[in-house]
ZAKOLSE-566699 format. One record per residue (C-alpha): residue number from 0; residue in three letters; chain; z, x, y. Coordinates in nm, 2 decimals, padded with zeros to 4 digits, always signed. Each point is the difference from the previous one (the first is absolute). Example, Ala and Ser with C-alpha at 12.3 -4.5 7.8 and 13.67 -1.06 7.14 Angstrom:
<nodes>
   loba   dolo   guba       c3       c1       c2
      0    Ala      A   +00.78   +01.23   -00.45
      1    Ser      A   -00.07   +00.14   +00.34
</nodes>
This chain:
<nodes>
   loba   dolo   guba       c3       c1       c2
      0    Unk      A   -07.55   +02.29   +00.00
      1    Unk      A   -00.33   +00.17   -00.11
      2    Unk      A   -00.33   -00.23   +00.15
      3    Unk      A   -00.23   +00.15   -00.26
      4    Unk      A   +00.04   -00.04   -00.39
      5    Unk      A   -00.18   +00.10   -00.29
      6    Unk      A   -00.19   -00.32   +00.00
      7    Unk      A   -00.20   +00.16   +00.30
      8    Unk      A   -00.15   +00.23   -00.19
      9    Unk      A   -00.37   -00.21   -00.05
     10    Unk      A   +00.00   -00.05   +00.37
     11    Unk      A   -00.28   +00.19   +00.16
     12    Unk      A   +00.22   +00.03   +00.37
     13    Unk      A   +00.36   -00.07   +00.01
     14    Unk      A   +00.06   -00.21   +00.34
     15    Unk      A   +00.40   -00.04   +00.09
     16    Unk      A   +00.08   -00.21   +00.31
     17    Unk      A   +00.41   +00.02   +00.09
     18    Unk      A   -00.05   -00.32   +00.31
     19    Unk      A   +00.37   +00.13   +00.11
     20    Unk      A   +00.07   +00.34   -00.15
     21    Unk      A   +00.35   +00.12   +00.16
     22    Unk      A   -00.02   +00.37   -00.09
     23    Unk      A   -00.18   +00.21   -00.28
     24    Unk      A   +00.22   +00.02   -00.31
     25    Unk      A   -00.26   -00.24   -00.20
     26    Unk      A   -00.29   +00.16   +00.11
     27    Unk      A   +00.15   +00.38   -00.10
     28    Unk      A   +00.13   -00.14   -00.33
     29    Unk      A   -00.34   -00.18   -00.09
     30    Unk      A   -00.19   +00.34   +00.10
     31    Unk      A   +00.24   +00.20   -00.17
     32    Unk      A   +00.02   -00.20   -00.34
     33    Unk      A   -00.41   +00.01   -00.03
     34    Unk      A   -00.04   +00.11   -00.35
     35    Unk      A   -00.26   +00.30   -00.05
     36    Unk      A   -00.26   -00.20   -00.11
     37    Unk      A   +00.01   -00.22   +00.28
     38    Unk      A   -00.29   +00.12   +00.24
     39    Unk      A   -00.15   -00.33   +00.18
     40    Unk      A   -00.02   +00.01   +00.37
     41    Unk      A   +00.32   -00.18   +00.17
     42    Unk      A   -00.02   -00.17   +00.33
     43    Unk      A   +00.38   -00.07   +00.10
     44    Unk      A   +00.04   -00.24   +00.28
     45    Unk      A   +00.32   +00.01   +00.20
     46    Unk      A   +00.05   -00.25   +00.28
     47    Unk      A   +00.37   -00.06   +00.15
     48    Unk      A   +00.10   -00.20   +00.41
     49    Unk      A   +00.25   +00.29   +00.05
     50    Unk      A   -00.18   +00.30   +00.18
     51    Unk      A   +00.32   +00.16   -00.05
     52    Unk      A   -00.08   +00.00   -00.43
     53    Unk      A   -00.42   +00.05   +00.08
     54    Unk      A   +00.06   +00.26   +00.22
     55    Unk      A   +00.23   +00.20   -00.24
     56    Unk      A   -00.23   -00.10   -00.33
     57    Unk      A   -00.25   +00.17   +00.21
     58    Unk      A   +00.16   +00.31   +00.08
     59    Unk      A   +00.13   +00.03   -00.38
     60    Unk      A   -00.36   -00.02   -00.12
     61    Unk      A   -00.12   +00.21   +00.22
     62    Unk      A   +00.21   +00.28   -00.10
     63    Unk      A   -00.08   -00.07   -00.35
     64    Unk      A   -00.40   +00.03   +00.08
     65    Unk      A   +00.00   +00.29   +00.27
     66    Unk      A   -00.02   +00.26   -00.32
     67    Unk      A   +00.34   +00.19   +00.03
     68    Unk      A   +00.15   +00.18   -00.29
     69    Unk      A   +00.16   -00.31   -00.20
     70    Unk      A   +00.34   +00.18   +00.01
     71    Unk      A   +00.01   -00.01   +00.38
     72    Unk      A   -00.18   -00.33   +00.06
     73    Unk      A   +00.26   -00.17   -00.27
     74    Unk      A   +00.33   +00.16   +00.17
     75    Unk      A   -00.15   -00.13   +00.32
     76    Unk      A   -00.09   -00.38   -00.10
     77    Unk      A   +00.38   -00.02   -00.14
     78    Unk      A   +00.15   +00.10   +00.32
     79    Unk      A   -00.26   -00.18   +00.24
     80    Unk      A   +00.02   -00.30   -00.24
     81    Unk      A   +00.42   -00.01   +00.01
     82    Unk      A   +00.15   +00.31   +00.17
     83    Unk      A   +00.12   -00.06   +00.39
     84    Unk      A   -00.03   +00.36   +00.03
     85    Unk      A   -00.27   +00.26   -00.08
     86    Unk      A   -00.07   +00.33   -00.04
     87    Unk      A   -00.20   +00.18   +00.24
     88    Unk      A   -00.31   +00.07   -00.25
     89    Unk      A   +00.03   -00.38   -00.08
     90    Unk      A   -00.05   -00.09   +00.37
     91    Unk      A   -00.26   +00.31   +00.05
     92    Unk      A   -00.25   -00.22   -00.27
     93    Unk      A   +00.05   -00.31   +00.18
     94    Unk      A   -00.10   +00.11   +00.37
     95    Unk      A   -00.23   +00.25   -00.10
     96    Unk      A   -00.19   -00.16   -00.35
     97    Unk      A   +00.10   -00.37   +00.08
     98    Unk      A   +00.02   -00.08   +00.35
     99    Unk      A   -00.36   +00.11   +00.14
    100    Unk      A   -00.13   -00.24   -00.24
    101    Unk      A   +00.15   -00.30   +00.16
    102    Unk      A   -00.02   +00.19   +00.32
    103    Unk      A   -00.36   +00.08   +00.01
    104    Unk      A   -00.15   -00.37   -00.08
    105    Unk      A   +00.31   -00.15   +00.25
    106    Unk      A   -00.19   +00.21   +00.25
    107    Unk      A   -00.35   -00.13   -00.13
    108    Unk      A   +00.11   -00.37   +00.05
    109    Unk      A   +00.21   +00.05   +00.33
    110    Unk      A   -00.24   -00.26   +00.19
    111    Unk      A   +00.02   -00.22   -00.27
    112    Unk      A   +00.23   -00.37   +00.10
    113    Unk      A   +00.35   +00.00   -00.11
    114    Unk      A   -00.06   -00.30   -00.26
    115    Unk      A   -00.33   +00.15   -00.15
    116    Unk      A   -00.03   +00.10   -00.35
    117    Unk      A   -00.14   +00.33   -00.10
    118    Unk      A   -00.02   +00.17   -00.28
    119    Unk      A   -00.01   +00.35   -00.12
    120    Unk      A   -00.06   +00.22   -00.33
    121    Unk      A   +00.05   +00.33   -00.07
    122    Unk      A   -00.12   +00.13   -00.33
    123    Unk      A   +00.13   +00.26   -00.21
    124    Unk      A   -00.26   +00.09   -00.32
    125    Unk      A   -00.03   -00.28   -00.20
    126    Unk      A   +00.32   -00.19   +00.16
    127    Unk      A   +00.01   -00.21   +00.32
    128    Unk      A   +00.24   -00.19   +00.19
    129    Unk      A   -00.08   -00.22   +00.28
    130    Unk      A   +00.20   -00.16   +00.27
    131    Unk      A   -00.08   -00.28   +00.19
    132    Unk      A   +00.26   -00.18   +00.24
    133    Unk      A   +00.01   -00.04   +00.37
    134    Unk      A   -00.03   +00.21   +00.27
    135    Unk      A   +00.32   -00.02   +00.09
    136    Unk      A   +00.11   +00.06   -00.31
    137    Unk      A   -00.17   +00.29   -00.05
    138    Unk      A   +00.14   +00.11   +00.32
    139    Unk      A   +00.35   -00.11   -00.13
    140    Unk      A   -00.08   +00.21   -00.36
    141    Unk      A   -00.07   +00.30   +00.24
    142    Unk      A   +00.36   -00.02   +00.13
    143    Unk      A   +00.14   +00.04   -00.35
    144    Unk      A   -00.01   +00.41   +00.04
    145    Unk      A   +00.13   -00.01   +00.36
    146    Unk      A   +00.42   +00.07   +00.04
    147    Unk      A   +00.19   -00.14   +00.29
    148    Unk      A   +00.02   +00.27   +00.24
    149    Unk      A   +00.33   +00.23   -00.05
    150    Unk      A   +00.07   -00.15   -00.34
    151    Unk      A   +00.18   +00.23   -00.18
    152    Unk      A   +00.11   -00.02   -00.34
    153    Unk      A   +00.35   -00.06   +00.07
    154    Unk      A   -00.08   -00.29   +00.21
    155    Unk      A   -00.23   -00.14   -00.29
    156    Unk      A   +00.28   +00.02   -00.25
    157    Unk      A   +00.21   -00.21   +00.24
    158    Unk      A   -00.24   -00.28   +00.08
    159    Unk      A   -00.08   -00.04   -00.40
    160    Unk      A   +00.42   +00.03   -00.09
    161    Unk      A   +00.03   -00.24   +00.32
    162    Unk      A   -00.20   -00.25   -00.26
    163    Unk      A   +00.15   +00.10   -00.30
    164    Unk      A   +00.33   +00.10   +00.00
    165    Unk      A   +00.07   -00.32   +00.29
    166    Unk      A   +00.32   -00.12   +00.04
    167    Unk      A   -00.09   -00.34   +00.01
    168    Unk      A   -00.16   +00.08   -00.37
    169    Unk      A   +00.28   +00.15   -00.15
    170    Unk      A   +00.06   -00.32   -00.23
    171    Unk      A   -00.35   +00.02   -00.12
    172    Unk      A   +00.00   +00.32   -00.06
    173    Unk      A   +00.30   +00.03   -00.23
    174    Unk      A   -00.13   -00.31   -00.15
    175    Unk      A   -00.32   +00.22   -00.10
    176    Unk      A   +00.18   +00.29   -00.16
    177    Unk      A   +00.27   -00.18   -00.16
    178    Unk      A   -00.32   -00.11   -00.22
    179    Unk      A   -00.09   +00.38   -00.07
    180    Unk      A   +00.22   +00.21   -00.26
    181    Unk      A   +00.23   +00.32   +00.22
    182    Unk      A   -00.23   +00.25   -00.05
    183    Unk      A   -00.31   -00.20   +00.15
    184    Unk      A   +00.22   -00.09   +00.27
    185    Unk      A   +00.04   +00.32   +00.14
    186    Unk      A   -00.38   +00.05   +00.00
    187    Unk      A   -00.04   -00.35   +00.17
    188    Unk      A   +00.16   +00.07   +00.23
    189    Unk      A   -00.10   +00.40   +00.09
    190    Unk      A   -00.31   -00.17   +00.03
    191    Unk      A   +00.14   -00.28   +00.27
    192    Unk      A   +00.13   +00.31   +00.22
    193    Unk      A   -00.34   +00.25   -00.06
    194    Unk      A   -00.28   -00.21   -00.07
    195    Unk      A   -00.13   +00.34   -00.21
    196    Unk      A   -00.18   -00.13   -00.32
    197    Unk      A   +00.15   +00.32   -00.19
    198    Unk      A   +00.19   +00.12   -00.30
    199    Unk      A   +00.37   +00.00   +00.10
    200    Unk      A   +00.00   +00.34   -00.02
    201    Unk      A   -00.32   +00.11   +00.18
    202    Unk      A   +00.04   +00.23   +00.31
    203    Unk      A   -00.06   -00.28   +00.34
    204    Unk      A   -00.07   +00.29   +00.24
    205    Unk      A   -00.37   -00.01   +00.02
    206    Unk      A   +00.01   -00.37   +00.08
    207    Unk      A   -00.02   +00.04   +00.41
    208    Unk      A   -00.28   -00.24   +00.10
    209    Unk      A   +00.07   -00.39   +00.01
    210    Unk      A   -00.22   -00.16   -00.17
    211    Unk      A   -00.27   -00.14   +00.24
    212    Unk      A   -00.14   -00.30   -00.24
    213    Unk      A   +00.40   -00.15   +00.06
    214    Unk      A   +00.06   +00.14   +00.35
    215    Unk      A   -00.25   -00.07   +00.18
    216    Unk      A   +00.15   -00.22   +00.28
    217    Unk      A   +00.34   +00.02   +00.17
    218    Unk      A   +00.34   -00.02   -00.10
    219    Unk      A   -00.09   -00.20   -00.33
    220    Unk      A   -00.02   +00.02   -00.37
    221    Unk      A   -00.24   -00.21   -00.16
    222    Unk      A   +00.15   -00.08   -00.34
    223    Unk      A   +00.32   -00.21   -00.08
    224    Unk      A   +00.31   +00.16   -00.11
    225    Unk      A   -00.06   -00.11   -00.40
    226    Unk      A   -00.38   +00.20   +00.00
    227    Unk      A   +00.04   +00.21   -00.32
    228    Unk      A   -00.28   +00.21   -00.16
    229    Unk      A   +00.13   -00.11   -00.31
    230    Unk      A   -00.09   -00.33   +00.02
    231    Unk      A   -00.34   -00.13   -00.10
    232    Unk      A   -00.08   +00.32   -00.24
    233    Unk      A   +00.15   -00.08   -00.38
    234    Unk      A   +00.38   +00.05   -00.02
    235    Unk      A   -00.08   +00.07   -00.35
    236    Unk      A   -00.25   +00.29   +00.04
    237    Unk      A   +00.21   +00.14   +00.27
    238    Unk      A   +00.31   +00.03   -00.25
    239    Unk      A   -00.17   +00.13   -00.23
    240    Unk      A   -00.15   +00.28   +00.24
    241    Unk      A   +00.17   +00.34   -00.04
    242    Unk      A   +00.20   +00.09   +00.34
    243    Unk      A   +00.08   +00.35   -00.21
    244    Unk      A   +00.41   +00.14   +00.00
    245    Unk      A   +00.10   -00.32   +00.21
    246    Unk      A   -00.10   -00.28   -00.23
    247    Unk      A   +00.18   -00.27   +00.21
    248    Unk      A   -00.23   +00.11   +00.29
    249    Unk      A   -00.13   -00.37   +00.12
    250    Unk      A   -00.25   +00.14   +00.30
    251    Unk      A   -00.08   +00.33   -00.19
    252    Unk      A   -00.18   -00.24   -00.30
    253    Unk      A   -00.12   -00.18   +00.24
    254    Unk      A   -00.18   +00.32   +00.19
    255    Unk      A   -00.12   +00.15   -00.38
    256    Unk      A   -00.10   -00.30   -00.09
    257    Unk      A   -00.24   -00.05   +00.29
    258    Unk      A   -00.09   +00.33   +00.00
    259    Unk      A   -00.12   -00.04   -00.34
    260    Unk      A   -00.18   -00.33   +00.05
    261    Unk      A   -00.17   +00.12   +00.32
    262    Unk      A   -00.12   +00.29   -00.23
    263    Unk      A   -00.18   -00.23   -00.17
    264    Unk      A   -00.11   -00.20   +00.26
    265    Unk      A   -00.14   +00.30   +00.15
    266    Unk      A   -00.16   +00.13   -00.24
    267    Unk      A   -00.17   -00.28   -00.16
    268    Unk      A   -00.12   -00.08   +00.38
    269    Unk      A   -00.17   +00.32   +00.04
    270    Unk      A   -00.17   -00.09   -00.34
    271    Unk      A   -00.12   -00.33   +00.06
    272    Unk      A   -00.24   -00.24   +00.24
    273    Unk      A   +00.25   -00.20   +00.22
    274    Unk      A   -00.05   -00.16   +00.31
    275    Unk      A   +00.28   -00.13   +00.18
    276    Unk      A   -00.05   -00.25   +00.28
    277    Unk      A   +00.29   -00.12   +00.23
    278    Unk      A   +00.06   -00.32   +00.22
    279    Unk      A   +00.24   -00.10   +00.23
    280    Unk      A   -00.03   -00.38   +00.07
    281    Unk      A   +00.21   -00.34   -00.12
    282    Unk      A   -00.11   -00.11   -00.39
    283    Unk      A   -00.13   -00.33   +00.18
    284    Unk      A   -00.26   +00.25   +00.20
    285    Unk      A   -00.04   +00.24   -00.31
    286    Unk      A   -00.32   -00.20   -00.12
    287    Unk      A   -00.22   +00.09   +00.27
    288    Unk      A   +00.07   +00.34   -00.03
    289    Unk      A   -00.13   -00.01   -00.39
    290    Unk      A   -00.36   -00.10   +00.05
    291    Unk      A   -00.04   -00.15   -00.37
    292    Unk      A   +00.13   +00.26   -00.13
    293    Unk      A   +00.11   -00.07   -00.39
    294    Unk      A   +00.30   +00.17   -00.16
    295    Unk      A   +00.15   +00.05   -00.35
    296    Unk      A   +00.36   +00.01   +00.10
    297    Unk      A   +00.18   -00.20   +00.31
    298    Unk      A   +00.35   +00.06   +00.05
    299    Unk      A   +00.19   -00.22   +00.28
    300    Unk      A   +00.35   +00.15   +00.04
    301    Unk      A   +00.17   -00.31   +00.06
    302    Unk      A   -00.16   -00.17   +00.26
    303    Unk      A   -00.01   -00.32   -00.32
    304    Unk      A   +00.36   -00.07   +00.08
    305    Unk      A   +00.10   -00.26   +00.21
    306    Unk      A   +00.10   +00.19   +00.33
    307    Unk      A   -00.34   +00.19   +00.02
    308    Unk      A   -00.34   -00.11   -00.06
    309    Unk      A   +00.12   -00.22   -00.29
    310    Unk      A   -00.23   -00.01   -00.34
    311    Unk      A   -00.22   -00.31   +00.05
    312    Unk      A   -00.14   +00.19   +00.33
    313    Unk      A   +00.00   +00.33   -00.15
    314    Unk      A   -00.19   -00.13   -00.34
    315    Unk      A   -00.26   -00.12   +00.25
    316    Unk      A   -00.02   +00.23   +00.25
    317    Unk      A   -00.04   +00.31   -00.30
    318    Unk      A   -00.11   -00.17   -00.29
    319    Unk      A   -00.38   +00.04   +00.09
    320    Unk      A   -00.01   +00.35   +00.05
    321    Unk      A   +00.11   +00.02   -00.40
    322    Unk      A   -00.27   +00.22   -00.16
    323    Unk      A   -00.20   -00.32   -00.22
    324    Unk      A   +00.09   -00.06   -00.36
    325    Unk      A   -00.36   +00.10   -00.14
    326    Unk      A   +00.08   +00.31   +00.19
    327    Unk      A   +00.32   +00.11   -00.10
    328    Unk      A   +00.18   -00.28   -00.23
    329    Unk      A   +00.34   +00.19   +00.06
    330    Unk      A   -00.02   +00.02   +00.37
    331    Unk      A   +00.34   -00.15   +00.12
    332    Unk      A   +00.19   -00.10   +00.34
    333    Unk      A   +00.35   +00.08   -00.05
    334    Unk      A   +00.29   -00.23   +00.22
    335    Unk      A   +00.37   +00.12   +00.02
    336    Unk      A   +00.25   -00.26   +00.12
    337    Unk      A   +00.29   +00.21   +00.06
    338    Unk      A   +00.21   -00.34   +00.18
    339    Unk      A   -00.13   -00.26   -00.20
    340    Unk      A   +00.28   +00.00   -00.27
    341    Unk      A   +00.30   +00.03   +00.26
    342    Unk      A   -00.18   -00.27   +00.29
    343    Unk      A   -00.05   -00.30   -00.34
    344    Unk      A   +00.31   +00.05   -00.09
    345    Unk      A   +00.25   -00.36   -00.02
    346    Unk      A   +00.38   -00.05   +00.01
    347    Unk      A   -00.02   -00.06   -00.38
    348    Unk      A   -00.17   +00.30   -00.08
    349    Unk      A   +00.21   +00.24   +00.17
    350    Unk      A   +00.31   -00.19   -00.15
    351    Unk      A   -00.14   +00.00   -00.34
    352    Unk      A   -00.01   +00.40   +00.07
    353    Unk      A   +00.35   +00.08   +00.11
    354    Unk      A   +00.22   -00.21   -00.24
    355    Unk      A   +00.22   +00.24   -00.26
    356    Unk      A   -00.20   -00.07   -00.29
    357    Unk      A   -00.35   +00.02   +00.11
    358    Unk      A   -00.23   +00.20   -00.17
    359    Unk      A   -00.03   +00.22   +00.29
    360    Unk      A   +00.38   +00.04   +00.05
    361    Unk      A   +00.05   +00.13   -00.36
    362    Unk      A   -00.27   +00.22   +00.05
    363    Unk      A   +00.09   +00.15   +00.32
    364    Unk      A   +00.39   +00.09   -00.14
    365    Unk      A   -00.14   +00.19   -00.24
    366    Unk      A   -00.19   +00.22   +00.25
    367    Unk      A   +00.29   -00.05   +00.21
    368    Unk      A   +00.29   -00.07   -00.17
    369    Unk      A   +00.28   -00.14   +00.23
    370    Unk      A   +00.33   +00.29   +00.03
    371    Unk      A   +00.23   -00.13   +00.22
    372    Unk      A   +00.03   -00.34   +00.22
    373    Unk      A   -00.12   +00.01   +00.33
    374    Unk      A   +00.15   +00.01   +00.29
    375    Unk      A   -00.24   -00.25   +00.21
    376    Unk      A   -00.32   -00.11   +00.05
    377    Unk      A   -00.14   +00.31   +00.18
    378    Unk      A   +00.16   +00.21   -00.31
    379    Unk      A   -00.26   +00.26   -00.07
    380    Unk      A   -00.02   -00.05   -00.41
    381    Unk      A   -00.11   -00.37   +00.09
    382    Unk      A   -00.27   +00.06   +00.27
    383    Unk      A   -00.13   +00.27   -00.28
    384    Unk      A   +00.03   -00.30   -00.24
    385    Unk      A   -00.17   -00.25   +00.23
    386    Unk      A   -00.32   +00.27   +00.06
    387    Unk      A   +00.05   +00.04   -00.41
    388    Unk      A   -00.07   -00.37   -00.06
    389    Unk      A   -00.34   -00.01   +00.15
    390    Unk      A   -00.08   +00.30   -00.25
    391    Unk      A   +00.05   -00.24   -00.33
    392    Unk      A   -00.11   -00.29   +00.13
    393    Unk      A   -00.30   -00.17   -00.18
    394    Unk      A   -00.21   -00.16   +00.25
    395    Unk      A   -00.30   -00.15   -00.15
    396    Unk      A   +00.08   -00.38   +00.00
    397    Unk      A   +00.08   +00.06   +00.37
    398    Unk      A   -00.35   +00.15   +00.09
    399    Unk      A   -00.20   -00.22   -00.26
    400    Unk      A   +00.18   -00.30   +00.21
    401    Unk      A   -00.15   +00.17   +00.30
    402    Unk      A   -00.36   +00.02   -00.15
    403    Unk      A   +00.00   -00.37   -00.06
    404    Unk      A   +00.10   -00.11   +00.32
    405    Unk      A   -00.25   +00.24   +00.20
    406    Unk      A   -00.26   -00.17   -00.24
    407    Unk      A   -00.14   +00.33   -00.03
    408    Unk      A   -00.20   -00.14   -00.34
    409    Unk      A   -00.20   -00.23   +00.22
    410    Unk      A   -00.06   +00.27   +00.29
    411    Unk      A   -00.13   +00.24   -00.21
    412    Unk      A   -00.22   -00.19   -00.16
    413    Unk      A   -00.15   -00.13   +00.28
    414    Unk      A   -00.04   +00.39   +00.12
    415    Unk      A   -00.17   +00.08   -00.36
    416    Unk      A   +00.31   +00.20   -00.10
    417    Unk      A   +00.23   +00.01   -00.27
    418    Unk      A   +00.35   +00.19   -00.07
    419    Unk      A   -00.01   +00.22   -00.29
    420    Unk      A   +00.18   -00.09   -00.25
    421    Unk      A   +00.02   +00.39   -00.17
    422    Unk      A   +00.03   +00.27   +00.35
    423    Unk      A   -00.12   +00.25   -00.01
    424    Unk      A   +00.10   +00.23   +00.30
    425    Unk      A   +00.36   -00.07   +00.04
    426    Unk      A   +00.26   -00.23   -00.19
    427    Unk      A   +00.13   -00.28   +00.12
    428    Unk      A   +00.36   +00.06   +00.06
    429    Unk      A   -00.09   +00.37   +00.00
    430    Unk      A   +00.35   +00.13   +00.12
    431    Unk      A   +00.18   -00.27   -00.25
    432    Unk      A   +00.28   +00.17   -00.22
    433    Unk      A   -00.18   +00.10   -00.32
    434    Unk      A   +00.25   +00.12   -00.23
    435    Unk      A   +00.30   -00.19   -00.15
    436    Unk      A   +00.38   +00.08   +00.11
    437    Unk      A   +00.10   +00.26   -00.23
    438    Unk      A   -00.32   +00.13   -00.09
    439    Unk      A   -00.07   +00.35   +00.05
    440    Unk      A   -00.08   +00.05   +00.37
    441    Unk      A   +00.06   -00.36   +00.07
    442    Unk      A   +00.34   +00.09   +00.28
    443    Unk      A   -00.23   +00.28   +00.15
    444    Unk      A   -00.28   -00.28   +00.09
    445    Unk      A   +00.25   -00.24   +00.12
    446    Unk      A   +00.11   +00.27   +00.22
    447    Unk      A   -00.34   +00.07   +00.14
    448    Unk      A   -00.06   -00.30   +00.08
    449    Unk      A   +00.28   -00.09   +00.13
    450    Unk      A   -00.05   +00.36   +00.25
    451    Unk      A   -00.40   -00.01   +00.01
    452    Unk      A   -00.04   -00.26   +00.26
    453    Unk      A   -00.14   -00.33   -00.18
    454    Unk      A   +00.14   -00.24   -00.13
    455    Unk      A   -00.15   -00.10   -00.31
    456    Unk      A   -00.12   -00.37   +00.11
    457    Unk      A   -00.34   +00.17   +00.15
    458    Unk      A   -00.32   -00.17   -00.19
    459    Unk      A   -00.32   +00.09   +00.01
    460    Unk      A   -00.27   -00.21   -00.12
    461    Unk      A   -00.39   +00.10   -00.09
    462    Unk      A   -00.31   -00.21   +00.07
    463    Unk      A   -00.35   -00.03   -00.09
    464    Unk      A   -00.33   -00.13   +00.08
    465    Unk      A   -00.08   -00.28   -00.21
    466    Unk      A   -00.37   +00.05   -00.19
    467    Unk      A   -00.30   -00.27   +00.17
</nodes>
């Protein structure tokens, strides 16, 4: 999802606020996808609880400011961003570039209390980024480049393959690549036993260090067993990345496709006025961290749905740091409710769904057309049908249903905000099925989808400030 559109373009300063920003793939596509003409100053706020996810933002930035060559700086962001192991050059530029950054103010503020909140910015020609957390925190970021004493890399490839080749996930597991065609399968799962974010065929020899950002604390690996690189980047734009000879190569698109994008991310960074400032606090504590400030583009993850911050609270809570409508009239908050579908849900709907001549069951035998009975219900055609079903599914009454009963109309008018009726920054069921079953490319989407990690009931919705 890019945070900035062509709409922007009047805008005098371009302010982006992400309250709870998991990693960087929006901010490096946004950056990346600047068209030439685009030359505004961008202020791109990140805030996130996790210290794990600000820490590592950091870092990633970091490198991507410090002035390397780009071809070393982008080699190194991949594997820092995904790789458990790294080469030695890779782990040279973080102790010696990165790490006396951090190390340097941690020293400045050693007499500062544990639960005080500092702040630091280092500036690099006309781009900044500042970072402002707790001491301890900071302190905690610092440990992010330290290695558990007499970790080798052996030991490091256990303690990840401990997590992701587990026993007790084996079901799981098989569950995931059944959902992947043969040839992605043996990528998948090269990548479960290396954790090297490579082409398949790329020497692994120079990869000797673990990877400090993941191993920084004993005997654990920080990720679950289904973490993928290729999820949250376009299962689209990946396929249609060249991986050369080996066009079935899953992880080698996936590496020239970031390569490519962090090319342009790069690039059009050292071009351009950004300042990137970074938080680490809850969304309900976010507020006094912003002192007034006004942005044209909010985008909340999905602390709208239910479990989280839910959207009447996160309407309020964000709504008044939207950049005014006199302003910028196309300034936008953007929700995702990525449970909302699946948690509203009634018996009748999900019966409605699964009978022999829905709508959805004739269109999911033509994507998967049925070849033999099967044996039982764990049969591995009908879990693959079962994941299919959610792919074809048309869930709009569902959600509007939801809308009415949150009485989100009434909220948001109360707030002075409105839903737009037109978005303008991302669709509403932007991973829905677009093409019709026997189309040209239409069993190639359904496949991706059905491989790329979402499910196709994810909506997003866009708001406004109202005018007066």
């Amino acid at each position: 999802m890019y945070f900035i559109s062509v709409q922007t373009k009047a805008i005098t300063t371009t302010g982006v606020l992400a309250s709870s920003s998991g990693d960087l793939r929006h901010v490096v596509e946004t950056i990346a996808q600047l068209p030439e003409t685009y030359n505004q100053p961008i202020t791109v706020t990140l805030n996130d609880r996790d210290i794990n996810i600000v820490a590592r933002n950091t870092i990633l930035l970091l490198i991507a400011l410090v002035g390397e060559s780009i071809d070393k700086a982008i080699d190194c962001i991949i594997h820092v961003w995904y790789s458990a192991l790294l080469r030695r050059s890779d782990n040279e530029l973080l102790q010696h570039r990165i790490r006396p950054l951090i190390q340097d103010f941690c020293l400045q503020i050693a007499g500062e209390r544990s639960e005080g909140i500092v702040g630091k910015t280092w500036t690099f020609g006309q781009r900044s980024l500042k970072l402002v957390q707790k001491k301890s925190s900071w302190d905690a970021t610092l440990s992010y480049f330290e290695q558990p004493t007499g970790l080798t890399a052996k030991r490091a490839q256990n303690i990840r393959t401990a997590v992701t080749l587990a026993a007790s996930r084996v079901d799981y597991t098989d569950r995931a690549l059944y959902l992947l065609s043969p040839s992605h399968r043996i990528a998948s799962r090269r990548f479960r036993e290396d954790g090297l974010l490579l082409p398949f065929g790329f020497p692994r020899h120079d990869f000797t260090d673990p990877n400090p950002t993941f191993f920084h604390t004993e005997d654990s690996w920080p990720m679950t067993d289904s973490a993928d690189p290729q999820y949250g980047w376009s299962t689209e734009k990946i396929a249609q990345t060249s991986s050369g000879p080996a066009t079935a190569d899953l992880y080698g698109k996936i590496f020239y496709f970031l390569r490519a994008t962090l090319r342009c991310f790069l690039v059009r960074l050292s071009e351009s006025a950004v300042s990137f400032q970074l938080f680490s606090t809850d969304v309900e504590s976010l507020p006094e961290f912003l002192d007034g400030a006004r942005f044209d583009r909010i985008e909340t993850s999905n602390i709208a749905d239910k479990g989280w911050f839910g959207i009447h609270k996160t309407l309020a809570s964000l709504g008044p740091f939207l950049q005014a409508p006199d302003i910028n009239p196309h300034a936008t908050l953007i929700t995702s409710f990525i449970n909302a579908v699946d948690e509203n849900l009634t018996q009748q709907d999900r019966m409605a769904n699964i009978t022999p001549n829905s709508a959805e069951t004739k269109t999911l035998m033509k994507y998967l057309p049925v070849k033999r009975a099967c044996a039982s219900k764990y049969d591995p055609d009908l879990i693959k049908f079962h994941f299919g079903r959610d792919a074809v599914s048309r869930c709009d009454h569902i959600f509007d249903r939801h809308l009415k009963e949150l009485r989100l109309k009434e909220w948001a008018d109360l707030l002075g905000m409105a839903i737009k009726d037109d978005p303008t920054i991302i669709e509403k069921w932007p991973y829905r099925l677009k093409l019709r079953p026997g189309q040209p490319g239409a069993q190639a989407e359904f496949d991706r989808l059905l491989a790329g990690g979402v499910s196709g009931k994810e909506r997003y919705v866009e708001w406004r400030l109202v005018d007066g």
